[in-house]
C-alpha positions as CSV (number, residue, x, y, z in Angstrom):
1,X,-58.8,-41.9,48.3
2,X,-57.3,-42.3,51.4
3,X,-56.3,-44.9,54.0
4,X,-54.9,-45.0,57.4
5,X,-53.3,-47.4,59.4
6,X,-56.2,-49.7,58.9
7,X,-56.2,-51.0,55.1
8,X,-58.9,-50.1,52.7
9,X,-59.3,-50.3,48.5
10,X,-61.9,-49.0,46.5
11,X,-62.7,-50.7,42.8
12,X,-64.1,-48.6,40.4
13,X,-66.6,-48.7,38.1
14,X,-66.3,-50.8,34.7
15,X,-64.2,-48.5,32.5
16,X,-62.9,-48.5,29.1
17,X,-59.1,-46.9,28.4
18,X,-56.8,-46.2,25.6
19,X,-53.1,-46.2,26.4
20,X,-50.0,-48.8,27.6
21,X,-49.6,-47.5,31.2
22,X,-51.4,-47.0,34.3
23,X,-49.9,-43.8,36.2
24,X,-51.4,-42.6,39.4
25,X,-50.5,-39.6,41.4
26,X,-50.4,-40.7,44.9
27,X,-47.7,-40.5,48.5
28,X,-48.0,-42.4,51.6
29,X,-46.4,-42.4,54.6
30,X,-42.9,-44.2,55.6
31,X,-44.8,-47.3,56.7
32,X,-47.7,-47.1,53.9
33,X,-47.7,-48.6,50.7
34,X,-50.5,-48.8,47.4
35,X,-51.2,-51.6,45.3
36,X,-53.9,-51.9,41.9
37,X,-55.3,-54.8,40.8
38,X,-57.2,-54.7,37.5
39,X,-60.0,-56.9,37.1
40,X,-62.2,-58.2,34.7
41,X,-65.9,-56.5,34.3
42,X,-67.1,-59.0,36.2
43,X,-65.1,-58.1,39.2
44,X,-62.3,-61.2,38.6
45,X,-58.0,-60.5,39.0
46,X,-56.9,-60.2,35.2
47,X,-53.8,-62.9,35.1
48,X,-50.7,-61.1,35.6
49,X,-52.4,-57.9,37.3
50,X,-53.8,-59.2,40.4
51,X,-53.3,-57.6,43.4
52,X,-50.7,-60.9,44.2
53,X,-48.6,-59.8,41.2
54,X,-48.9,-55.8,42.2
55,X,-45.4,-53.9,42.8
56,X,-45.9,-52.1,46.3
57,X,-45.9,-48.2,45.8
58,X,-44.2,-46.1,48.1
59,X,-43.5,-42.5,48.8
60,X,-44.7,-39.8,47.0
61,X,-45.1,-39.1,43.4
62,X,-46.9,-36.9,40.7
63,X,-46.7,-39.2,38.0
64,X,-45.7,-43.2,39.5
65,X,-46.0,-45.8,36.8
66,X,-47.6,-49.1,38.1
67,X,-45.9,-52.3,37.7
68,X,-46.9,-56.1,37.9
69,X,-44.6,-59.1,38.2
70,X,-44.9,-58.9,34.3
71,X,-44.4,-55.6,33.8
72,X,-45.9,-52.4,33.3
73,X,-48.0,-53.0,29.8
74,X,-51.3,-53.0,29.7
75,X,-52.6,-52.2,26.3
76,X,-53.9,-55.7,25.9
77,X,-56.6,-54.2,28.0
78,X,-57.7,-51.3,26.1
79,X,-60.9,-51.0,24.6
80,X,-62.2,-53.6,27.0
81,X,-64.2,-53.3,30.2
82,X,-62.2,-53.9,33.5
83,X,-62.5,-52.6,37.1
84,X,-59.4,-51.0,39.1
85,X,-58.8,-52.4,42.9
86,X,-56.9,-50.1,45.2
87,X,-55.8,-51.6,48.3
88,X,-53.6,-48.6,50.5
89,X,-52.3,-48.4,54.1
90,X,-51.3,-44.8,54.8
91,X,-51.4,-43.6,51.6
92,X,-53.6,-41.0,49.6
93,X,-54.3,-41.5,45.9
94,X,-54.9,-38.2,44.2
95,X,-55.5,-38.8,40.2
96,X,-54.7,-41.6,37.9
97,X,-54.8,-41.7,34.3
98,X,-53.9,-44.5,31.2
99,X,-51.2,-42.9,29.3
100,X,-49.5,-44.2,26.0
């Protein structure tokens, strides 16, 4: 996915994941940044993982954990439908992946 100065996001489609951690593979430029929401199948913020409570990514990385205000844990989620919101401003994101 990729964004220019202009912000965009993509939200996938409903997925189910195994795993405590969101890690995504992604850079942007020295003004970009990338944030992910996940969201309930219906398309709602999950408390705690909205896109309000996102830590901004920067830079470049092969293998970024994503954070909230609350942390990174998210295997209170597995095993249950939710959507992931993207929202990036000169950034690229490569790959991401639930790891435990």
């Amino acid at each position: 996915i990729h964004a220019g100065a202009d912000a965009g996001e993509a939200v996938t489609p409903q997925i189910v994941f195994k795993g405590s951690e969101l890690r995504v593979n992604y850079a942007t430029s020295a003004g970009g940044v990338m944030q992910v929401e996940i969201q309930d199948a219906e398309g709602r913020p999950i408390e705690g993982h909205a896109l309000a409570d996102a830590r901004p990514l920067t830079g470049d990385a092969l293998e970024q954990r994503v954070s909230w205000k609350r942390g990174h844990d998210v295997s209170a989620l597995q095993g249950k439908p939710v959507r992931l919101k993207m929202v990036l401003q000169e950034a690229d994101l490569y790959a991401l992946q639930f790891v435990a």
